[in-house]
SEFIZA-3560 file (N, C-alpha, C; in Angstrom, 3 decimals):
REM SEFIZA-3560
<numar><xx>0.855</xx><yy>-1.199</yy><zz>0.000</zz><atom>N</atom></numar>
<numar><xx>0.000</xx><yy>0.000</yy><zz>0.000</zz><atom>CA</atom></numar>
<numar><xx>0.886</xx><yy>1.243</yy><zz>0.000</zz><atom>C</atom></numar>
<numar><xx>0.527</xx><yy>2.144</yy><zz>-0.668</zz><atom>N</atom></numar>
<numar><xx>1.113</xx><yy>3.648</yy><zz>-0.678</zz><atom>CA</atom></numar>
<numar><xx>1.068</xx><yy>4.127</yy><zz>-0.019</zz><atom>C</atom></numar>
<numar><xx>1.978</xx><yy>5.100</yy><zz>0.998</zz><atom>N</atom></numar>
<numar><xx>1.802</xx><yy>5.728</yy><zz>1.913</zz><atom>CA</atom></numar>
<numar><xx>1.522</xx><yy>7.139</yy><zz>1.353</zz><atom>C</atom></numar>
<numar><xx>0.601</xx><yy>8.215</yy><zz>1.572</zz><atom>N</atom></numar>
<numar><xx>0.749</xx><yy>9.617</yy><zz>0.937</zz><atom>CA</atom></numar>
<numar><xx>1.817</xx><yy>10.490</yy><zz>1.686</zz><atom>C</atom></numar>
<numar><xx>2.799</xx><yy>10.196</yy><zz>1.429</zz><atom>N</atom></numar>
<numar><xx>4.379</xx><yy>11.196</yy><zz>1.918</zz><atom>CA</atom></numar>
<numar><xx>4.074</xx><yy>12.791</yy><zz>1.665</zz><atom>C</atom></numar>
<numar><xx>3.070</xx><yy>13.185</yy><zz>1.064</zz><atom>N</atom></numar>
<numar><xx>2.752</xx><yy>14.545</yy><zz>1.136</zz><atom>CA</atom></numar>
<numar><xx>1.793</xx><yy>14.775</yy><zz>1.346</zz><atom>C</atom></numar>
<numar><xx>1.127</xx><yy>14.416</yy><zz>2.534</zz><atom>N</atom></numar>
<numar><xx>0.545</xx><yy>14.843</yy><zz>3.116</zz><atom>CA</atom></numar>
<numar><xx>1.235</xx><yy>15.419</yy><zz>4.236</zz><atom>C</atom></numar>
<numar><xx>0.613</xx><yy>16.811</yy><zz>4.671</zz><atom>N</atom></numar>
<numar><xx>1.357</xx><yy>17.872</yy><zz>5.561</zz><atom>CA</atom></numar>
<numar><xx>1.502</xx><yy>17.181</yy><zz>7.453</zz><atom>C</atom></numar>
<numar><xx>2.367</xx><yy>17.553</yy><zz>7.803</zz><atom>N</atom></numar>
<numar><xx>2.483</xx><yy>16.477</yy><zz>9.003</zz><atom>CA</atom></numar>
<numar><xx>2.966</xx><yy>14.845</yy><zz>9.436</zz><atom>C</atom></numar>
<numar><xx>3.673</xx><yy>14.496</yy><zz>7.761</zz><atom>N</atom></numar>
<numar><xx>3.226</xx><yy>13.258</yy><zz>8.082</zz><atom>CA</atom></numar>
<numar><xx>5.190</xx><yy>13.490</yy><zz>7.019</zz><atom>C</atom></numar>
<numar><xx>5.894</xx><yy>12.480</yy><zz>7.774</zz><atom>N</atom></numar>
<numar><xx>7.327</xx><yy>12.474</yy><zz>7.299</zz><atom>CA</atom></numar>
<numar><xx>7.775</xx><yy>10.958</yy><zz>7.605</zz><atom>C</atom></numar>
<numar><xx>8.951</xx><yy>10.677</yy><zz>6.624</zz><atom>N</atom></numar>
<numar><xx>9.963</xx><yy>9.248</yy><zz>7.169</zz><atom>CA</atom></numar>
<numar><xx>10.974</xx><yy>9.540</yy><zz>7.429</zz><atom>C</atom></numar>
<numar><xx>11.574</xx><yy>8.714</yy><zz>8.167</zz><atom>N</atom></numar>
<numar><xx>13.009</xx><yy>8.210</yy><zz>8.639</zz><atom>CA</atom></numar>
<numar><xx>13.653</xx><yy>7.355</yy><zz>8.300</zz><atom>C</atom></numar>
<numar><xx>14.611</xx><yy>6.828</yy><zz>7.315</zz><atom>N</atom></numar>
<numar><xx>15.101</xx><yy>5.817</yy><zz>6.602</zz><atom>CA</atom></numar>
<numar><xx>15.458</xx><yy>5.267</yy><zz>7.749</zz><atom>C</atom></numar>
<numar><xx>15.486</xx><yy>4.075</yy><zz>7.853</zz><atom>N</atom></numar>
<numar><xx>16.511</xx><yy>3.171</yy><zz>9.395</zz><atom>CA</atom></numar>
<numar><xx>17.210</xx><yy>2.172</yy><zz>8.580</zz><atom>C</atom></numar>
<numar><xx>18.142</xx><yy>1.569</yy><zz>8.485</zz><atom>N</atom></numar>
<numar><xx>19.135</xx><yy>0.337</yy><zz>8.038</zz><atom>CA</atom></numar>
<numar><xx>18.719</xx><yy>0.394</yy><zz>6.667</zz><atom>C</atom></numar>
<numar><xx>18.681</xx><yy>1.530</yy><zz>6.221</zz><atom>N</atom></numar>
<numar><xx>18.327</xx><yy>1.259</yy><zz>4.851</zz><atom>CA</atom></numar>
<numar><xx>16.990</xx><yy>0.495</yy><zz>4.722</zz><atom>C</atom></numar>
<numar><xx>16.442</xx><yy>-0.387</yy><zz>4.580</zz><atom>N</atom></numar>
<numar><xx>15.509</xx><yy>-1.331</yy><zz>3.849</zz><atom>CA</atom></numar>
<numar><xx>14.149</xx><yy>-1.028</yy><zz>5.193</zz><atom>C</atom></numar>
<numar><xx>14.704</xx><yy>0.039</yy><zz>5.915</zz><atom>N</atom></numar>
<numar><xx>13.194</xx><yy>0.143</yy><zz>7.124</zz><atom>CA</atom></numar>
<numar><xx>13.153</xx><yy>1.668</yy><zz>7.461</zz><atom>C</atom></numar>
<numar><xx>11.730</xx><yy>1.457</yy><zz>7.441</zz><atom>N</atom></numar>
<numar><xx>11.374</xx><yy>3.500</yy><zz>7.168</zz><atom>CA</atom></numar>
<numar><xx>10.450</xx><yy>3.275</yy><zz>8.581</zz><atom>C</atom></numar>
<numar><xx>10.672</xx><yy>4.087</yy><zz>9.084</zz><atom>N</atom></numar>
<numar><xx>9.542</xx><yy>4.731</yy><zz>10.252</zz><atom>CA</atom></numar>
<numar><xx>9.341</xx><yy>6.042</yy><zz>10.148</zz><atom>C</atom></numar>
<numar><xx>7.838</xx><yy>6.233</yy><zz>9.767</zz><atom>N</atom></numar>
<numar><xx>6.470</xx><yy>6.669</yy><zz>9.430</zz><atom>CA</atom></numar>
<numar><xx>6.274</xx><yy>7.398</yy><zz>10.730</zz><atom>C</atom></numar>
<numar><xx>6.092</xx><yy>8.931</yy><zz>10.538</zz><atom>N</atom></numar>
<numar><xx>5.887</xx><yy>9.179</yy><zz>11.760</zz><atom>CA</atom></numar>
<numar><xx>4.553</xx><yy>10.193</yy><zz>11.292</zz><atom>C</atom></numar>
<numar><xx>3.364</xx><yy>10.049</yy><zz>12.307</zz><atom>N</atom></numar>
<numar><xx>2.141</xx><yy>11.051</yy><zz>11.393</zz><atom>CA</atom></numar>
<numar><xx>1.570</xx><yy>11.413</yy><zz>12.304</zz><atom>C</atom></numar>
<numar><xx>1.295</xx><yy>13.264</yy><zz>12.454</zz><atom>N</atom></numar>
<numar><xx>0.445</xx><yy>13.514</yy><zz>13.383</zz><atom>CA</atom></numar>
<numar><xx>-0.820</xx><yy>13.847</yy><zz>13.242</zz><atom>C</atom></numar>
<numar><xx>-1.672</xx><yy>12.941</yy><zz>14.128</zz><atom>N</atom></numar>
<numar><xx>-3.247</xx><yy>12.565</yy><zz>13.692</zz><atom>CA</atom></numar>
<numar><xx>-3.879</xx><yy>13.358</yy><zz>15.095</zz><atom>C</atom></numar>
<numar><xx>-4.266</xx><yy>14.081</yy><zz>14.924</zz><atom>N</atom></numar>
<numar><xx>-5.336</xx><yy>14.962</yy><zz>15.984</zz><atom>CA</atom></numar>
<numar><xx>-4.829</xx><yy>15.461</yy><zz>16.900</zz><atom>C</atom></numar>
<numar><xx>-3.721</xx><yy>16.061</yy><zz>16.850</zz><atom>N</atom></numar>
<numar><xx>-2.389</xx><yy>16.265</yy><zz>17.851</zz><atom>CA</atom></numar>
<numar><xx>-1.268</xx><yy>15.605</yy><zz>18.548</zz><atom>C</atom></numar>
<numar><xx>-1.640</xx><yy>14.215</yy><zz>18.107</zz><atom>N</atom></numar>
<numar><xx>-1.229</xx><yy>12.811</yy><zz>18.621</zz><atom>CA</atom></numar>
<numar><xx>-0.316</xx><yy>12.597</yy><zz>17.600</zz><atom>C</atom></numar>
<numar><xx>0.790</xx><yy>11.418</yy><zz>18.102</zz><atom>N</atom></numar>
<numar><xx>1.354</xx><yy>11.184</yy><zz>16.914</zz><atom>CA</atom></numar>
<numar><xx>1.687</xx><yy>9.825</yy><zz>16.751</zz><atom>C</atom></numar>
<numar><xx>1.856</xx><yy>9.409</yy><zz>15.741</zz><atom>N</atom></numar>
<numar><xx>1.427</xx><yy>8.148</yy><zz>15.609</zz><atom>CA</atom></numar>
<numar><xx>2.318</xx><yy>7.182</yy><zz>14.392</zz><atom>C</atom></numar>
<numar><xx>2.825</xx><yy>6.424</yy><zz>15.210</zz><atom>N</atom></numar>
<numar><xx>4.534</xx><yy>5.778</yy><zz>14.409</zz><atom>CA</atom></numar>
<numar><xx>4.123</xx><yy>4.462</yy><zz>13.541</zz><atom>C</atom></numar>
<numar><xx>4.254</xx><yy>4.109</yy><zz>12.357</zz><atom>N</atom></numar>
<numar><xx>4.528</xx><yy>3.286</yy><zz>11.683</zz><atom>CA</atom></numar>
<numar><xx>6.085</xx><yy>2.467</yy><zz>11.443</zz><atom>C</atom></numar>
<numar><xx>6.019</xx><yy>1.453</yy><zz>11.430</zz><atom>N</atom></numar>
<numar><xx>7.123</xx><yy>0.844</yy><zz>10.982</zz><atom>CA</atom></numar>
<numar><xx>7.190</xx><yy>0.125</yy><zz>9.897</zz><atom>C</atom></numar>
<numar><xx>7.528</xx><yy>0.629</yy><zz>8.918</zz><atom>N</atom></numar>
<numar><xx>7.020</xx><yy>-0.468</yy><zz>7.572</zz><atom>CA</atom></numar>
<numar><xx>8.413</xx><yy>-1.021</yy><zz>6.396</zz><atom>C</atom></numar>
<numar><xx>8.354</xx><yy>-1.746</yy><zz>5.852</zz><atom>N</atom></numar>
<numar><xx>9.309</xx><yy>-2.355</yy><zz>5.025</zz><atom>CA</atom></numar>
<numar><xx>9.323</xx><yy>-1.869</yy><zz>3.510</zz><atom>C</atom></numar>
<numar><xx>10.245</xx><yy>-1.682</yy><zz>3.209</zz><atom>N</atom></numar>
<numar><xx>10.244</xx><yy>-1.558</yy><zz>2.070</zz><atom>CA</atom></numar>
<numar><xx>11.206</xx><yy>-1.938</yy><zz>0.793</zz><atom>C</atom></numar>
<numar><xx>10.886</xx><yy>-2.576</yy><zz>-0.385</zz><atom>N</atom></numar>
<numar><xx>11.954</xx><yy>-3.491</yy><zz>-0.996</zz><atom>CA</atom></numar>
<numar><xx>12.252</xx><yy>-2.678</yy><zz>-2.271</zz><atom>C</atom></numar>
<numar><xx>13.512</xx><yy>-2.372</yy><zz>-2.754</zz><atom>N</atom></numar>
<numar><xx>13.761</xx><yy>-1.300</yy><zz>-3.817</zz><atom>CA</atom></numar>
<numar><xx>14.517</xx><yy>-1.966</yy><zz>-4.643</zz><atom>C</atom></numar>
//
């Protein structure tokens, strides 16, 4: 699934290369993804 990376508030963090954490703030809250990704 696509993440929308432009949406305002909402950014990644590359980690070891091949792992992104998703960080998005939802109603003042914020709220972490950890997701994989294969390139």
């Amino acid at each position: 699934m696509a993440l929308p990376l432009r949406l305002p508030g909402l950014f990644a963090l590359h980690l070891h290369g091949e792992h992104r954490l998703v960080i998005e703030r939802v109603a003042g809250r914020v709220v972490i993804h950890q997701c994989r990704f294969h390139f």
